[in-house]
N, C-alpha and C positions, 0 to 999 in steps of 0.2 A: 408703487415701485420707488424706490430713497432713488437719490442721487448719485450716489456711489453706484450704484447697482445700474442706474438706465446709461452711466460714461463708458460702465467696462461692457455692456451690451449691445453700445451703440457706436467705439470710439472710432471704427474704420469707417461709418457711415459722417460722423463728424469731422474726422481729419481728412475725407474729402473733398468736404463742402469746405474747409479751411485753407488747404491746397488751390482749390477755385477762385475761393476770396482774392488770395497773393497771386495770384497768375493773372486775374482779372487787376487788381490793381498794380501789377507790374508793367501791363500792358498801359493801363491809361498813364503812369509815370514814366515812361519812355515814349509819347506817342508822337512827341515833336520830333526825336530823335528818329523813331520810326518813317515819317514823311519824309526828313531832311535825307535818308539815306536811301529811299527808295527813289525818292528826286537825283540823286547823284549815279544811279547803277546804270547809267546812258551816258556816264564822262568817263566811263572806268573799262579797265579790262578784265571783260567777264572770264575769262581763261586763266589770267593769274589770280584769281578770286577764288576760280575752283580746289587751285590746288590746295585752299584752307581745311578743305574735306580728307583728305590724304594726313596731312598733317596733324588733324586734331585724332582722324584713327591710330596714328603713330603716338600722340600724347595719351590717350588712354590704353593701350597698348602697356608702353613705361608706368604707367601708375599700377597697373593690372601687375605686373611682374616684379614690380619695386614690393609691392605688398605681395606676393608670393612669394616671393624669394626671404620674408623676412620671419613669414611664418614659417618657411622651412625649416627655418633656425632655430624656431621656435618649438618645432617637432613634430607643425600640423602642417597637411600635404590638401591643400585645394586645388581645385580642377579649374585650368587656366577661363574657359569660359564662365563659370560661374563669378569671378572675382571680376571678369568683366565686365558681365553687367552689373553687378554691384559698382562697380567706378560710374557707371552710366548714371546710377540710380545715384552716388551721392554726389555727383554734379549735381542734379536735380535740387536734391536736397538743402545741399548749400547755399543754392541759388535763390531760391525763394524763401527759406528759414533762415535768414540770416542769424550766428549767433557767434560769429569769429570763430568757425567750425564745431563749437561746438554739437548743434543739430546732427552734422555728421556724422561724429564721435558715437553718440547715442546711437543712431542707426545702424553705423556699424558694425558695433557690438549686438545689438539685437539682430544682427541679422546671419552674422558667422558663429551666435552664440549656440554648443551643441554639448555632447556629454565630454568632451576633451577638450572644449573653447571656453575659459572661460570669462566673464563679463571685463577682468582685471586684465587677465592677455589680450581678448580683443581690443579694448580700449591701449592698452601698450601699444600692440601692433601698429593701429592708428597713428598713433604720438609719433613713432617711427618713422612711420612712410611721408608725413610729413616733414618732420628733422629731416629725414634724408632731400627730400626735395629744397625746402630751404638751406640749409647745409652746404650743398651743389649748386647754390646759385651764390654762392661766395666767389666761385672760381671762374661763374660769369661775370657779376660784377668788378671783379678787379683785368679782365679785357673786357669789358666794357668803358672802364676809363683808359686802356691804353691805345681803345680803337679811337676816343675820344681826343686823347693826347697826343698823335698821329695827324686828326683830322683839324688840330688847332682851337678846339672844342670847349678846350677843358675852365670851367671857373670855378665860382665858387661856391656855385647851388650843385654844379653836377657833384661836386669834394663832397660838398655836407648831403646831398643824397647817398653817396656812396659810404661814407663812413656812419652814418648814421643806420642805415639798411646793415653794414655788416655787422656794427657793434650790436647792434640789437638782437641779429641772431645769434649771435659768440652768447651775447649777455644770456640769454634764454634756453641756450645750449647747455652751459655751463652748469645753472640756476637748476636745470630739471635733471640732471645728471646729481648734480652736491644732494639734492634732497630726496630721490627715490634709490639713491646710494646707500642710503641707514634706514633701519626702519625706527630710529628714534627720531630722525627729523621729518621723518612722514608723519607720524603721528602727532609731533608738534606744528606744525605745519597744517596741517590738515583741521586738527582741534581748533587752534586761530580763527583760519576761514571758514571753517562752517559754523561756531559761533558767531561771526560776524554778520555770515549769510543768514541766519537762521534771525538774528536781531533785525534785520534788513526786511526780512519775509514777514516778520511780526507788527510790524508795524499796516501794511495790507494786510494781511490774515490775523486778527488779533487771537479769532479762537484755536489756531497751531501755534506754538511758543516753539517747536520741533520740526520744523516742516522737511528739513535734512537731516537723514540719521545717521547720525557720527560714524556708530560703532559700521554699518555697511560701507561707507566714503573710503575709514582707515582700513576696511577688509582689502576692498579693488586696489589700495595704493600699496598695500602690501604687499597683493597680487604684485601689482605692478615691478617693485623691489625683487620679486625672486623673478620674473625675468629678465630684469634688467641684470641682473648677476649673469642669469643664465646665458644672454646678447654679450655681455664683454666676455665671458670667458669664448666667445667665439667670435671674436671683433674682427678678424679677416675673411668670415663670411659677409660682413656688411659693405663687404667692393659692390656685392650685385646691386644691391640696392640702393648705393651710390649710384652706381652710373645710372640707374633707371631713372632716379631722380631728375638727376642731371641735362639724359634725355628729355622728360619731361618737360624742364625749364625750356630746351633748346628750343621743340619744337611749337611750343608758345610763343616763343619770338620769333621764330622763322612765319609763324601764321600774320603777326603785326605785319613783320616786313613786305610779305605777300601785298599785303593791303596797299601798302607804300608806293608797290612794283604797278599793282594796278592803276594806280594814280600818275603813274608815268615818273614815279621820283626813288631815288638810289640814296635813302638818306644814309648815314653813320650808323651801323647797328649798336655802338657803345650808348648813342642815345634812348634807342628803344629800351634795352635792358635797363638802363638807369630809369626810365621813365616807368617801366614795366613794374620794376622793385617798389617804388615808393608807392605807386598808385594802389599794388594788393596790399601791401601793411597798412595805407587809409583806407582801403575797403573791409578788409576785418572788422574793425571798430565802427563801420557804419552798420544805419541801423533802415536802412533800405536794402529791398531787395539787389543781389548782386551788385552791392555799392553805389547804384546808380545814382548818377550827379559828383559825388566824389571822385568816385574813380577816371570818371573823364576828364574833372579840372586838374585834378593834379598830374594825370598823363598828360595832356597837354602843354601846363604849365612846364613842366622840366622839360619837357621834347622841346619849346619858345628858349627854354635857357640855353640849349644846346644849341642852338641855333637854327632851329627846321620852323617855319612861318606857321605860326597862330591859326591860319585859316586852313592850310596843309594836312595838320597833325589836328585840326578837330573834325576836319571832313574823313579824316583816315581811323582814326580814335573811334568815333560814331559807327561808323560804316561796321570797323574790324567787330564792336561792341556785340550790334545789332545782329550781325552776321555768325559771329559765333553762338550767339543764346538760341536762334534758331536752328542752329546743328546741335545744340547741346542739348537743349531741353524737354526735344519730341520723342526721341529714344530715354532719357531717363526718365520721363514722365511714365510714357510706356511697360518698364520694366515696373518701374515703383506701383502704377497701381494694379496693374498684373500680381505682384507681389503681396499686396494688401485685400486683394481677392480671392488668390489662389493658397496662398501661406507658401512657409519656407516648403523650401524642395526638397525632396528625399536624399537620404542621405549619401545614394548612391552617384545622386546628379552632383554632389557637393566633395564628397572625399574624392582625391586621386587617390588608387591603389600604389 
């Protein structure tokens, strides 16, 4: 049997022994953090702790409908629970495959991929539901420093957290909009970086000089180009899935906050959200699962500049961390390899009528 032959015979039996790997070493990379919070669930109040359950069912809720709503516009009708648990499944995914979303992206598109999805729109759609989420949290960040400015709060780390979080997303807003805008600067654009990549790939793989194929890359970003046409010529359908976004973001901070409440303390919510922003744009770029170790310092770190105490916002930081991976990751593990046993679902479980 070649090699080619025993990966595509064997790759679900492989990608869950690789699943195990990360989840087994996820766990031993958080285990300090594991004891320090199970040590702290006897200073806390286990009732405002609960309500983190509620709230994160409301946050997948908005992500499920932010991406429905965007495909509708798009001219494909999914059935609210099916997209469901796909949001389940790519928490999952994101968590343990860290790759700045992209793992997610890949999934899915494989996984909404059908005879009218295709690889270019679903990967769009994605791009989407994300902008929209990011996007929406402009309009947090900027009450987040006036809750901050109010509370006497405001310096110089919380400014350059804020202005840095927004320009970035204006800048990247802007940047994927000017280039899937034309299908000449996709194509140049695209040529560039998968030369690059592919010079990058060759240097490990000497015997592929191709390892990424151009001509498929500029096919999806093509794709991509005639929906994006097809999205703005109906730009006042994109309210829904603003607000979902937006929800989204909400009730991720309200879950922090919870943690706060539990802790007996009523800090600034301008601080959470400033702290909230910076800490996921350093978790993107890590290359640990769920950012772990980044994401905590630099939550903390800005929550210290805001003025909420070092020992406070790492005991709440950890707790909120540890607490949420364990709501998140047993239901999307569940679906995910559910998913990779049973295969996609028929089509009747998938299309809305």
């Amino acid at each position: 049997m070649s090699e080619k032959s025993f990966f595509k015979r064997r790759w679900k039996l492989l990608l869950n022994i690789a699943t195990i790997i990360v989840l087994v070493g996820l766990a031993i990379g958080i285990r300090h953090q594991l004891s320090e919070t199970f040590s702290n669930l006897g200073k806390v109040d286990a009732t405002a702790l609960l309500l983190m359950i509620p709230l994160q069912l409301w946050n997948y809720h908005a992500q499920t409908r932010s991406v429905q709503t965007i495909f509708k516009v798009l001219g494909n009708k999914f059935k609210y629970w099916y997209l469901y648990k796909l949001t389940l499944e790519l928490n999952f995914v994101n968590a343990v495959f860290p790759s700045a979303g992209l793992s997610g992206a890949s999934y899915f598109a494989a996984r909404v991929r059908s005879e009218n999805v295709s690889v270019g729109r679903a990967t769009f759609a994605y791009v989407m539901k994300m902008a929209m989420v990011f996007f929406a949290f402009e309009i947090l960040v900027v009450a987040g420093l006036l809750m901050l400015s109010i509370g006497g709060h405001v310096n110089s780390v919380a400014i350059f957290a804020a202005s840095f979080s927004s320009a970035l997303i204006l800048f990247c807003t802007f940047l994927f909009a000017y280039i899937v805008g034309s299908k000449h600067r996709i194509n140049t654009t695209i040529s560039h970086i998968t030369r690059f990549l592919n010079r990058v790939i060759h240097i490990v793989r000497p015997s592929h000089p191709s390892t990424i194929n151009l001509a498929k890359v500029q096919g999806v970003f093509e794709d991509f180009h005639e929906n994006y046409n097809l999205l703005k010529s109906n730009y006042k359908e994109l309210v829904a899935p603003l607000w979902y976004g937006f929800l989204a973001n909400l009730t991720e901070i309200l879950t922090i906050y919870v943690v706060y409440i539990a802790f007996g303390h009523f800090v600034n919510p301008g601080a959470i959200i400033l702290a909230y922003a910076v800490a996921n744009f350093a978790g993107l770029i890590s290359v640990l699962p769920s950012g772990v170790g980044t994401y905590e310092a630099i939550m903390v770190a800005v929550m210290v500049a805001a003025g909420v105490p070092a020992n406070l916002s790492l005991s709440v930081t950890l707790m909120y961390r540890v607490i949420n991976t364990l709501i998140q990751l047993p239901p999307g593990y569940f679906f995910y390899h559910r998913t990779l046993r049973r295969g996609p679902e028929r089509p009747e479980d998938v299309i809305a009528t």
